[in-house]
C-alpha positions as CSV (number, residue, x, y, z in Angstrom):
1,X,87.1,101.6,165.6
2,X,89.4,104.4,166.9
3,X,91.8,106.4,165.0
4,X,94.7,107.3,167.0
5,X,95.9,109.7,164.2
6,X,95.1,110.1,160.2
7,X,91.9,112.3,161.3
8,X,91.4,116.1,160.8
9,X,95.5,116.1,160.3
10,X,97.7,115.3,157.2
11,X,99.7,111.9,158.2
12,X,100.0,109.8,160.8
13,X,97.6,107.0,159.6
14,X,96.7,104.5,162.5
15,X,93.5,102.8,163.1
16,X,92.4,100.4,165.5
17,X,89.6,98.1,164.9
18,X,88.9,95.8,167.7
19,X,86.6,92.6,167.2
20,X,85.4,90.6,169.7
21,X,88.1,91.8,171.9
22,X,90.7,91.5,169.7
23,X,93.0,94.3,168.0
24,X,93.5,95.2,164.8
25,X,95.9,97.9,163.7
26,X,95.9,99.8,160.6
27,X,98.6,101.5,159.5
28,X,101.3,103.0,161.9
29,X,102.3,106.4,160.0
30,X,103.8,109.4,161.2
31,X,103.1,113.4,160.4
32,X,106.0,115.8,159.5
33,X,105.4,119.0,162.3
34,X,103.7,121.9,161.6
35,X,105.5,125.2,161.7
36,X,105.1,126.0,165.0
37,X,106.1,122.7,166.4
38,X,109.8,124.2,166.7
39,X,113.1,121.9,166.6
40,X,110.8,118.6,166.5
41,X,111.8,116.5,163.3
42,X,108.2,114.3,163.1
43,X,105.4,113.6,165.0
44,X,103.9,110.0,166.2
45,X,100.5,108.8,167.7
46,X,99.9,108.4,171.2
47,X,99.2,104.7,171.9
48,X,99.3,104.6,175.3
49,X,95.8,103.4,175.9
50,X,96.8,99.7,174.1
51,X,99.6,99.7,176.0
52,X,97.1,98.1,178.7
53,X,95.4,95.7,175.6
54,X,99.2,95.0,174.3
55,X,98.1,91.3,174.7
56,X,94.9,91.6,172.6
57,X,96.4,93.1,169.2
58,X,96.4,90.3,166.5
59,X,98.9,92.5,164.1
60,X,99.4,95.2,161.9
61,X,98.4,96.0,158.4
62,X,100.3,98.1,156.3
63,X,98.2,99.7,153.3
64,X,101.9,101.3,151.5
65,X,105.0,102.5,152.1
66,X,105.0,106.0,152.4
67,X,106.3,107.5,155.5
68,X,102.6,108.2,156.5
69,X,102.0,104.5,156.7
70,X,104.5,103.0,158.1
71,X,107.0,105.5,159.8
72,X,106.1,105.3,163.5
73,X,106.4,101.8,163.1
74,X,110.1,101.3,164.5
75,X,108.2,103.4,168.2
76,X,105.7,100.9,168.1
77,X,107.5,97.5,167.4
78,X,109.9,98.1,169.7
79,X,107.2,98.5,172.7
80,X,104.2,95.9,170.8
81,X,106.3,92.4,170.3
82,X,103.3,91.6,167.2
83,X,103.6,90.6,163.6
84,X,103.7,93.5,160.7
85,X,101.8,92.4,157.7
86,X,102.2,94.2,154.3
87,X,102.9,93.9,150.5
88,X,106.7,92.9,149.4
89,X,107.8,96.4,148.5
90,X,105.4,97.8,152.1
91,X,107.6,95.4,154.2
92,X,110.9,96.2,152.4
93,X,110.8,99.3,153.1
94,X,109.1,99.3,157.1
95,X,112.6,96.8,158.0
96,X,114.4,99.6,156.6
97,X,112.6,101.9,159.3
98,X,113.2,98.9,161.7
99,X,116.5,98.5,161.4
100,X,117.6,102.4,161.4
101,X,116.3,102.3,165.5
102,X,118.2,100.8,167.7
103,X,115.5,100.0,170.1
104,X,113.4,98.0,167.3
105,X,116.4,96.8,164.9
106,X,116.0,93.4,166.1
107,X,112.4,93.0,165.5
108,X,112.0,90.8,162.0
109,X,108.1,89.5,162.4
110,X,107.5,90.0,159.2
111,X,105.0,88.9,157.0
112,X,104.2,89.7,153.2
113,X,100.9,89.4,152.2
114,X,99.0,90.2,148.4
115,X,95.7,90.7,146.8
116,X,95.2,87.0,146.7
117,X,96.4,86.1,150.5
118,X,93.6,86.1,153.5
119,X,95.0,85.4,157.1
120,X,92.7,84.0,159.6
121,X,92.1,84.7,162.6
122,X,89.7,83.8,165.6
123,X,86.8,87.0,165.2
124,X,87.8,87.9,161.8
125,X,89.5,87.4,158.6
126,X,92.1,89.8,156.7
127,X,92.1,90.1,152.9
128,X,93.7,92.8,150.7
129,X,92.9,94.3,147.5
130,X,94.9,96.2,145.3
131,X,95.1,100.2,144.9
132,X,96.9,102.6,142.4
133,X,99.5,105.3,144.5
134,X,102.3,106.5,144.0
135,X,103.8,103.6,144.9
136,X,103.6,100.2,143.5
137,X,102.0,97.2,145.7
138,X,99.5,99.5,147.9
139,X,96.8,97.6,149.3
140,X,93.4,98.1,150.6
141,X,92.6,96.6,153.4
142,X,89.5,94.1,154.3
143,X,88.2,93.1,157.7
144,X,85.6,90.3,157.5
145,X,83.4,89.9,160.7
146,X,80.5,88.3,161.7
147,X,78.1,91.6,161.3
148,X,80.0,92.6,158.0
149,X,83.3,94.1,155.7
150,X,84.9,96.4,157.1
151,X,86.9,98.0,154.4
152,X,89.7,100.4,154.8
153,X,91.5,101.9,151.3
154,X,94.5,103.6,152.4
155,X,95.7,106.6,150.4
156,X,94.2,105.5,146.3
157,X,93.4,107.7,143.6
158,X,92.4,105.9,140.4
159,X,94.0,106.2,136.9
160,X,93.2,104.2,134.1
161,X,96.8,104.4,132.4
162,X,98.2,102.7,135.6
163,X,100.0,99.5,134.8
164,X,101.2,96.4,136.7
165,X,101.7,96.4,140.5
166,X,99.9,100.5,140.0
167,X,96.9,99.3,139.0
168,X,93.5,99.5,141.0
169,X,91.8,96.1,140.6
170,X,87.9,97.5,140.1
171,X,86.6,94.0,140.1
172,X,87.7,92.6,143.4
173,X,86.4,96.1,145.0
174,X,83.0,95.7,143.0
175,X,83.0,91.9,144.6
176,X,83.9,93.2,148.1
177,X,80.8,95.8,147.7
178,X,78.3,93.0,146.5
179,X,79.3,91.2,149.8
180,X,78.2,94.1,151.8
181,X,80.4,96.9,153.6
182,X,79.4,97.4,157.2
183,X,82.0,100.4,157.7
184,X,83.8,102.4,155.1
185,X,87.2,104.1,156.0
186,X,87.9,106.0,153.2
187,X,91.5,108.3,152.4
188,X,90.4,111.7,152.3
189,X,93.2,113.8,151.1
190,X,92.2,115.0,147.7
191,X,88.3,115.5,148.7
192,X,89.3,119.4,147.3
193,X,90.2,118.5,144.2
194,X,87.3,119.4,141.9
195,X,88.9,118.3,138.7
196,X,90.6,114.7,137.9
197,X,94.1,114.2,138.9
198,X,96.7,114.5,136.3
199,X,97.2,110.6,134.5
200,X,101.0,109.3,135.5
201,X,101.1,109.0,131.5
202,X,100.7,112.8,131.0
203,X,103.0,113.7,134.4
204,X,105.6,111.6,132.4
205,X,105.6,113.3,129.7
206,X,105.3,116.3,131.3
207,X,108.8,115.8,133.2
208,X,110.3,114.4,130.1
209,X,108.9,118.0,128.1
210,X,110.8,119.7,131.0
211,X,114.3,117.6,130.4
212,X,114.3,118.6,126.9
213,X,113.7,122.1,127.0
214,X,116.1,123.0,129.7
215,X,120.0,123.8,128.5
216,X,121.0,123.5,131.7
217,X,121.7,121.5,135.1
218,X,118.3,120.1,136.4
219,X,118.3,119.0,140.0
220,X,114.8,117.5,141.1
221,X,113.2,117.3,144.3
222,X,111.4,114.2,144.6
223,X,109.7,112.2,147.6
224,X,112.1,109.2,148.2
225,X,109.7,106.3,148.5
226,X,107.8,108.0,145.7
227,X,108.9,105.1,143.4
228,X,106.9,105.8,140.2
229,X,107.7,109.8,140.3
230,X,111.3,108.7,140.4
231,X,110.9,105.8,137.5
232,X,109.7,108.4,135.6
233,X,112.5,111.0,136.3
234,X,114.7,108.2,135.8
235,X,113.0,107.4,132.1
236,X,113.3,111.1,131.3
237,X,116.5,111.4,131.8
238,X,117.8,108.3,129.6
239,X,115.4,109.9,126.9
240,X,117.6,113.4,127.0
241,X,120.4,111.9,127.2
242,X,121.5,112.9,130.8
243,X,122.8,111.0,133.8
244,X,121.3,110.7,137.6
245,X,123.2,111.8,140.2
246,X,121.3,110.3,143.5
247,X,121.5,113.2,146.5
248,X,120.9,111.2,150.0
249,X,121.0,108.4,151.9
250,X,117.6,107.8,151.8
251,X,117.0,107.6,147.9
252,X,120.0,105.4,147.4
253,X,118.5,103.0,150.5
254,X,115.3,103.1,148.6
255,X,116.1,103.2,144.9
256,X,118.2,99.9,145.6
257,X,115.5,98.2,147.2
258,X,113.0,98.8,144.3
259,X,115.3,97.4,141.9
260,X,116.3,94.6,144.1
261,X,112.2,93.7,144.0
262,X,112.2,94.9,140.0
263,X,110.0,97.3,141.2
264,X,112.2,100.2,139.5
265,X,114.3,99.5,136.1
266,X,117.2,101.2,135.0
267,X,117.6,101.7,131.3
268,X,121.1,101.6,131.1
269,X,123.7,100.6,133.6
270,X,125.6,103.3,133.4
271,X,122.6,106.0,134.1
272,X,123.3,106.6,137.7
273,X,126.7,108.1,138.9
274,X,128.1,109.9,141.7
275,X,128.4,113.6,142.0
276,X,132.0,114.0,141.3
277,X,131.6,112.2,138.2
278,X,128.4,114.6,137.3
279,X,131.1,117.3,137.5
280,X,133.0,116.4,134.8
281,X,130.3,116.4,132.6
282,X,128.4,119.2,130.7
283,X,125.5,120.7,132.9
284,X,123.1,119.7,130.3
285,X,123.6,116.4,130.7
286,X,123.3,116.0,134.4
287,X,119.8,115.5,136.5
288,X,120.8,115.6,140.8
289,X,117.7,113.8,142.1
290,X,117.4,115.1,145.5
291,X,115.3,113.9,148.3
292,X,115.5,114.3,152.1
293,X,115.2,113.0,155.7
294,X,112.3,110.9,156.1
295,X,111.7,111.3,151.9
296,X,110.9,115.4,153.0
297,X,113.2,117.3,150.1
298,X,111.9,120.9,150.9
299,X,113.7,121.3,153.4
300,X,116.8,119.6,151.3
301,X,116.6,122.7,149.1
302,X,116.3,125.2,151.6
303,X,120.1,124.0,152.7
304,X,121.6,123.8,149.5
305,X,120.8,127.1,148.5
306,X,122.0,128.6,151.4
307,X,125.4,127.0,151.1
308,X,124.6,124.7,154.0
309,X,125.2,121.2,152.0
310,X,128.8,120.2,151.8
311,X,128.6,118.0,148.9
312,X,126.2,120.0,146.5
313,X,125.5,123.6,145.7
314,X,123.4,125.7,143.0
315,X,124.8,127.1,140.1
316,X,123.4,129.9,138.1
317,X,121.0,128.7,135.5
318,X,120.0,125.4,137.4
319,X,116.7,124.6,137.4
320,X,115.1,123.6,140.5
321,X,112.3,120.8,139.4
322,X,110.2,119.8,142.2
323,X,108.1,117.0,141.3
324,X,105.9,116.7,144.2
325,X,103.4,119.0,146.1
326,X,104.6,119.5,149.4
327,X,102.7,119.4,152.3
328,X,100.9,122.1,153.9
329,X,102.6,121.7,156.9
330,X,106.0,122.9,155.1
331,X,104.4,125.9,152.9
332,X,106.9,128.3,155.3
333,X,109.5,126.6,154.4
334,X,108.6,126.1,150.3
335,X,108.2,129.6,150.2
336,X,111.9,130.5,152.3
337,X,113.0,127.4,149.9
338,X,111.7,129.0,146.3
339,X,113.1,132.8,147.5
340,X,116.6,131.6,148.4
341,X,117.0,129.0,145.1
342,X,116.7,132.4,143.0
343,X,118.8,134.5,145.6
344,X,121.2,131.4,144.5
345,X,121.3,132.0,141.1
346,X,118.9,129.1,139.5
347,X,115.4,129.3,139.1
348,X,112.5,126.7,140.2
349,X,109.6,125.1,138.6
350,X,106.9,123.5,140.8
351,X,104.8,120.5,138.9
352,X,101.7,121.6,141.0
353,X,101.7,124.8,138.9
354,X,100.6,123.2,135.7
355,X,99.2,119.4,136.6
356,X,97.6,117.7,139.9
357,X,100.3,115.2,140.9
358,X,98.4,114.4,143.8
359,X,98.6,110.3,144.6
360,X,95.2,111.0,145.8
361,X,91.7,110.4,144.8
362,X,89.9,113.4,143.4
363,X,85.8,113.9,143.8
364,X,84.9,112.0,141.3
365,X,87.6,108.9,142.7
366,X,86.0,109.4,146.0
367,X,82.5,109.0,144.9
368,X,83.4,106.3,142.7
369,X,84.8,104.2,145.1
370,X,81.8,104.8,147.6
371,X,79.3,103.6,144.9
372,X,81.7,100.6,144.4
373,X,81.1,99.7,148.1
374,X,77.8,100.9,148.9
375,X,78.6,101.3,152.9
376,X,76.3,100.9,155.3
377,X,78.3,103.5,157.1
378,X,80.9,105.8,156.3
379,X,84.5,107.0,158.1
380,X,86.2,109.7,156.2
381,X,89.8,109.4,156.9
382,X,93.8,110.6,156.4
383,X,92.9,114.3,156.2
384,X,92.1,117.2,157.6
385,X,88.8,118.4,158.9
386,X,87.8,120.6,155.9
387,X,88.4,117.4,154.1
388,X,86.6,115.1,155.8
389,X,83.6,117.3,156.1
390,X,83.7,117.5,152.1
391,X,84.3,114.2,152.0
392,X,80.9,114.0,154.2
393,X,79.6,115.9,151.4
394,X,80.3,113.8,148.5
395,X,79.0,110.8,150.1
396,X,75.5,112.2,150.9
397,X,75.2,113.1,147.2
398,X,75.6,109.7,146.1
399,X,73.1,109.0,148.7
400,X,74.1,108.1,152.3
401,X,72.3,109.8,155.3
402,X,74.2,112.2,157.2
403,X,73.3,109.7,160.6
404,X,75.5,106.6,158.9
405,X,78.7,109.4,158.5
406,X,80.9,110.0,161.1
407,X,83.4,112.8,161.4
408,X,85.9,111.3,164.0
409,X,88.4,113.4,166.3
410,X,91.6,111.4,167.6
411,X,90.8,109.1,170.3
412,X,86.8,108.4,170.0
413,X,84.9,105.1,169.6
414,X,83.1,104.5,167.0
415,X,81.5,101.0,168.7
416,X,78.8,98.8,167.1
417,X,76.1,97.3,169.2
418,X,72.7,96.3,168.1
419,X,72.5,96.8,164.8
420,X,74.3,100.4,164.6
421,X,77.1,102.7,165.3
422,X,77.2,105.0,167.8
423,X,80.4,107.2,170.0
424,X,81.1,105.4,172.8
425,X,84.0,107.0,175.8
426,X,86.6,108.6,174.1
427,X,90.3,107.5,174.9
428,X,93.8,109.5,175.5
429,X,94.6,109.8,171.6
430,X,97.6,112.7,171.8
431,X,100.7,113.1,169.9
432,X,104.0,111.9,170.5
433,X,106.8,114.3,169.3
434,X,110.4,112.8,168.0
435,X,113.4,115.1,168.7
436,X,116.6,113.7,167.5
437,X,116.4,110.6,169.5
438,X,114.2,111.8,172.1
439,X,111.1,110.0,172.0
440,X,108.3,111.7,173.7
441,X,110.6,114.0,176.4
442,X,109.3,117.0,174.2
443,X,105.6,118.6,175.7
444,X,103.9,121.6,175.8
445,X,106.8,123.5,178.1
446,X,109.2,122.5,176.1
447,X,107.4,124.0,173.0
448,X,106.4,126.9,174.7
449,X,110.0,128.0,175.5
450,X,111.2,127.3,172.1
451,X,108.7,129.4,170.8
452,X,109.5,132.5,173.3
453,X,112.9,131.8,173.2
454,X,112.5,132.5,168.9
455,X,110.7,135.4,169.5
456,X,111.5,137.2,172.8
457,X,114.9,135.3,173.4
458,X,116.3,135.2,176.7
459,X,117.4,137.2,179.9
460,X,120.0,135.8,182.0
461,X,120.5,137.4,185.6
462,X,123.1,136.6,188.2
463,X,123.1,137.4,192.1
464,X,125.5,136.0,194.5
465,X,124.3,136.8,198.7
466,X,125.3,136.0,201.9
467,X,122.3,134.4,203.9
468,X,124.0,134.5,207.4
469,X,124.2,138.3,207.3
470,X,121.8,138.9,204.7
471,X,123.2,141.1,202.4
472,X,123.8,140.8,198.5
473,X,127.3,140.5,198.7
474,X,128.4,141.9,194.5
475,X,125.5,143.4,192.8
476,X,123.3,141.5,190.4
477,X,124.9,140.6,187.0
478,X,122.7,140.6,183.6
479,X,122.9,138.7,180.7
480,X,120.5,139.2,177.0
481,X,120.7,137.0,174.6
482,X,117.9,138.1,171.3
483,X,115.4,139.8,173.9
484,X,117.5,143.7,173.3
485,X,120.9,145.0,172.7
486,X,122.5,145.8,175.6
487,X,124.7,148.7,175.0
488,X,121.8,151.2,173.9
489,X,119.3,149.7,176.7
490,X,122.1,150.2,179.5
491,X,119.6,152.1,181.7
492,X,116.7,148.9,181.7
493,X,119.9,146.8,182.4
494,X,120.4,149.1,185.6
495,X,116.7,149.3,187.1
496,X,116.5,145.5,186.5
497,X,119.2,144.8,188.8
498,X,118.4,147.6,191.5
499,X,114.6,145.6,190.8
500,X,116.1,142.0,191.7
501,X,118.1,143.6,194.6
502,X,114.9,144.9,196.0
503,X,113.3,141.8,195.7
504,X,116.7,140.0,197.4
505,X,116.6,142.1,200.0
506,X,112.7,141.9,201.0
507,X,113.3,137.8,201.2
508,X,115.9,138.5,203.6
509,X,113.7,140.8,206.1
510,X,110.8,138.1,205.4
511,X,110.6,135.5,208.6
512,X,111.7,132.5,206.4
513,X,113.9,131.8,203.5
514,X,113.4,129.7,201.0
515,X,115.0,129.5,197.2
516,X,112.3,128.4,195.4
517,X,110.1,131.3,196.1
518,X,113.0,133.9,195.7
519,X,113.7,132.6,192.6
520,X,110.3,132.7,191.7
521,X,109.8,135.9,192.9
522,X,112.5,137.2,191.0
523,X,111.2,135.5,187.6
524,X,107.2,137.3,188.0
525,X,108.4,140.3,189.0
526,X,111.4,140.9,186.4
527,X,108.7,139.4,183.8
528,X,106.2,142.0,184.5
529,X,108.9,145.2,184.9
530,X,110.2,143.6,181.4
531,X,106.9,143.6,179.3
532,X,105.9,147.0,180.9
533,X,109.2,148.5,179.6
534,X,109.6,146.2,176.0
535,X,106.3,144.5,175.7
536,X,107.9,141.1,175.3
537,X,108.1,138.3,177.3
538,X,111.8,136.9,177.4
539,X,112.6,133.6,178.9
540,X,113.6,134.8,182.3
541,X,116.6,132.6,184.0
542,X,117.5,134.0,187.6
543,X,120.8,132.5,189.2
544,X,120.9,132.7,192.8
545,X,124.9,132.1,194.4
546,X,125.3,132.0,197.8
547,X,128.6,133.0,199.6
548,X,130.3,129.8,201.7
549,X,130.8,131.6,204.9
550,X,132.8,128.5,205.8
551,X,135.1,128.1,203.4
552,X,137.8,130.3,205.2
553,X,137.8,129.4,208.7
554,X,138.0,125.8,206.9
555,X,140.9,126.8,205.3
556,X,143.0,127.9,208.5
557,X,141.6,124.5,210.5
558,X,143.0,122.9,207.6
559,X,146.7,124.7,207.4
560,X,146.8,124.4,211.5
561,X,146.3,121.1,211.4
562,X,149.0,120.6,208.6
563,X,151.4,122.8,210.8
564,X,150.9,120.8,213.5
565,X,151.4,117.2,211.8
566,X,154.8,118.3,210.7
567,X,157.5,116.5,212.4
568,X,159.7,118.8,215.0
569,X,162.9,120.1,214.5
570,X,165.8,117.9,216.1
571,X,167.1,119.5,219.8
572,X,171.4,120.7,218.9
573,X,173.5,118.4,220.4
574,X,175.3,119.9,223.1
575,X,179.1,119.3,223.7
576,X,181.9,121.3,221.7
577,X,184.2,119.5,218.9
578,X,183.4,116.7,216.6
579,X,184.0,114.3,219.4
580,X,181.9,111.0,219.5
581,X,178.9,110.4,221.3
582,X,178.7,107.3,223.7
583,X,176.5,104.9,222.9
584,X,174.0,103.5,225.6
585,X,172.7,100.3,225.9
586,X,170.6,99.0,228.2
């Protein structure tokens, strides 16, 4: 077993279990970027090492269809030609991915499975079983081998009130744990969570409490593939009387896909309408459901309140609802998001304050579950490392050994020979970051530059020379974009061009010339005068011009030659008068 992402991170699920040879993936998520990661929208796994097994891997398995299950998966279809297997709703929403890529939107192996289908294969069998998320028709996941189960759950938490295609079917997992569990994979995320999560009965009522109280516009942030957090808004809101106004492309992709499954129900069929039709209306009768790229709507609010959306824009005395708890990768940004929605005028109310939303299992959940399966061993999974070492934790109270737990980094082997588990070579496991369309021409230089170039900016300097007589032929211009203001620093300006004319100048007394290391030169030196003076570290850019020596002697080759291609002047006729000329002929 080796995760290529999901451990001692938040996101970016994706397991490979290999049997006999043969490959298995699980899940194919991505990770929305921490802070620091600057300008990159989302972050991918690494899967270069199965690039050399591409012909072993049997399929994938999708567990749900959140983002952090399937999102990577248009990257990896359209390099692994392999089938996708998931529940309706999972693979609904992964061909939405699909499609959106060019590279991948003609992929269409598809397959939907359920709790009652088993797919065969040559060293091991698939079944599924079902879970409770946030999202109807999430699926655990069952490898049968020849040594044992190997179970993974996916993200689960488990709730009592959950109905339908929510709820978590105890029995099946009780049978699967009777049968023996070789390895446990186990979704991590909530291992901090002391108490029990908040019952999808009381959040409803809790949002529908909220719609009732509030006199005024309501615009709620929401996850878009969050599907029961937006039936419930959408139930509030016929309750109070109000009409949904869907903000995004996303939700409106998503929304109509759930109710083209029944998966989502509308109480009315005039409950949804479009924004300019909510602005003829009375602001207390108006919910804006709001959502954004990739289902992220943080950073949604963050634009509207600074005017940045086109279509949509606070007014005073809307309330901000977010319904979700946002990741800790974006807590920056929820915090720049909360202080601009007042500077805006409305005010905002975060769920999290008052319940535990979380579509993950608590302690309790997580210990359940383990006594449920009784594993032999034990993978805590989708989470990071303070996590899965609490995780750890839990499972050696309900009484496994800390030998059959293993806290896995990204790219090691857990491998099974003789009986028992043990690391085996580790494997290139990295990230794979996705700029705009870029995919993977982002790295560590690139990151780093970003990062001075936010925080030191940039310094821009310009020398044009003559190399033939080895002189700097106009005096070094300087450029400073966020590294200081020019007008009151005009005296560092100076010394740093009579520094790059020294440095010019020794190149040209030195035996040999070469660009590169003047340009070099130029950079170190200039970078250490710099920090010496500011104490920051601007990105340094030096321009070297050179002077074409021939340009002008080309010039007068060019008009001689013209001068003497034109034809010559006719000779006078001689003779006086207009008399005629004889005519000759030979």
């Amino acid at each position: 077993m080796i995760p290529f992402g999901g451990v001692r991170e938040n996101g970016k699920n994706f397991y490979a279990v290999e049997v006999d040879e043969r490959i298995f993936i699980l899940d194919c998520g991505l990770k929305y970027p921490e802070n620091e990661l600057m300008g990159i929208d989302f972050v991918i796994p690494d899967w270069s090492y199965l690039a050399d097994h591409a012909d072993q891997i049997e399929g994938v398995f999708l567990t749900h269809g959140h983002a952090d299950a399937i999102g990577a998966l248009p990257y990896f279809v359209a390099q692994f030609n392999v089938p996708v297997f998931g529940s309706e709703l999972s693979i609904a929403l992964a061909k939405l991915a699909v499609k959106g890529n060019k590279e991948s939107k003609k992929f269409n192996d598809f397959h939907v499975v359920d709790a009652d289908s088993e797919v065969e294969f040559d060293t091991a069998k698939v079944s599924f079983f079902t879970t409770t998320h946030t999202i109807p028709d999430s699926l655990g996941i069952v490898l049968t081998t020849s040594e044992g189960n190997i179970v993974y759950t996916g993200d689960f938490k488990f709730d009592q009130t959950a109905k339908g295609r929510y709820q978590t079917d105890l029995a099946r997992m009780a049978e699967i744990g009777s049968e023996g569990v070789l390895l446990l994979m186990s979704d991590s995320a909530g291992a901090e969570i002391t108490g029990a999560s908040a019952r999808e009965k009381d959040i409803s009522a809790y949002i529908e409490d909220t719609f009732e109280n509030t006199l005024s516009r309501i615009v709620v942030a929401s996850v878009a593939s969050n599907i029961m957090r937006v039936q419930q808004i959408i139930n509030a809101a016929a309750n109070t009387h109000r009409k949904v106004v869907l903000s995004g492309s996303d939700i409106e992709q998503i929304v109509q896909t759930a109710l083209d499954l029944d998966l989502l129900s509308l109480p009315s069929d005039d409950l949804l309408i479009s924004l300019d039709e909510a602005n003829d209306l009375p602001d207390d009768e108006v919910v804006i459901l709001v959502t954004g790229r990739m289902g992220e709507p943080i950073k949604s609010l963050l634009a509207i309140a600074n005017g940045e959306d086109q279509d949509l824009q606070f007014k005073p005395n809307d309330l901000v609802f977010v319904t979700t708890t946002p990741s800790h990768a974006v807590e920056t940004v929820v915090q720049k998001a909360k202080d601009a929605i007042y500077k805006a005028g409305a005010t905002a109310k975060f769920i999290a304050d008052d319940l535990n939303p979380s579509g993950h299992a608590s302690q309790n959940d997580e210990q359940l579950l383990l006594n449920l399966f009784k594993p032999q061993n034990f993978v805590p999974v989708q989470g990071e490392y303070r996590m899965l070492h609490q995780h750890a934790l839990l499972a050696e109270e309900v009484g496994l050994t800390p030998d059959q737990i293993f806290l896995l980094n990204r790219g090691d082997v857990l491998t099974y020979t003789n009986g028992s588990f043990h690391l085996g070579e580790k494997v290139l496991a990295g990230n794979i970051m996705i700029d705009g369309t870029g995919v993977g021409d982002i790295g560590n230089i690139v990151l780093r530059d970003r990062r001075i170039l936010s925080e030191d900016g940039i310094f821009v300097v310009v020398v044009t020379i003559d190399r033939k007589k080895k002189k700097i032929v106009a005096r070094p211009q300087i450029t400073s974009r966020g590294f200081v203001f020019v007008k009151t620093n005009r005296q560092l300006m100076k010394q740093s061009a009579d520094l790059v004319e020294e440095v010019v100048q020794e190149h040209f007394d030195a035996k040999e010339f070469d660009w590169g290391t003047l340009k070099q030169d130029v950079r170190d030196k200039l970078n250490r005068f710099l920090f010496n003076q500011t104490k920051r570290h601007p990105v340094i850019l030096p321009v070297i011009m050179e002077v074409n020596q021939h340009a002008k002697r080309r010039n007068r080759n060019a008009e001689a030659t013209k001068t003497a291609a034109k034809p010559a002047k006719p000779a006078p006729k001689k003779g006086r008068g207009r008399g005629k000329q004889k005519a000759t002929t030979k």
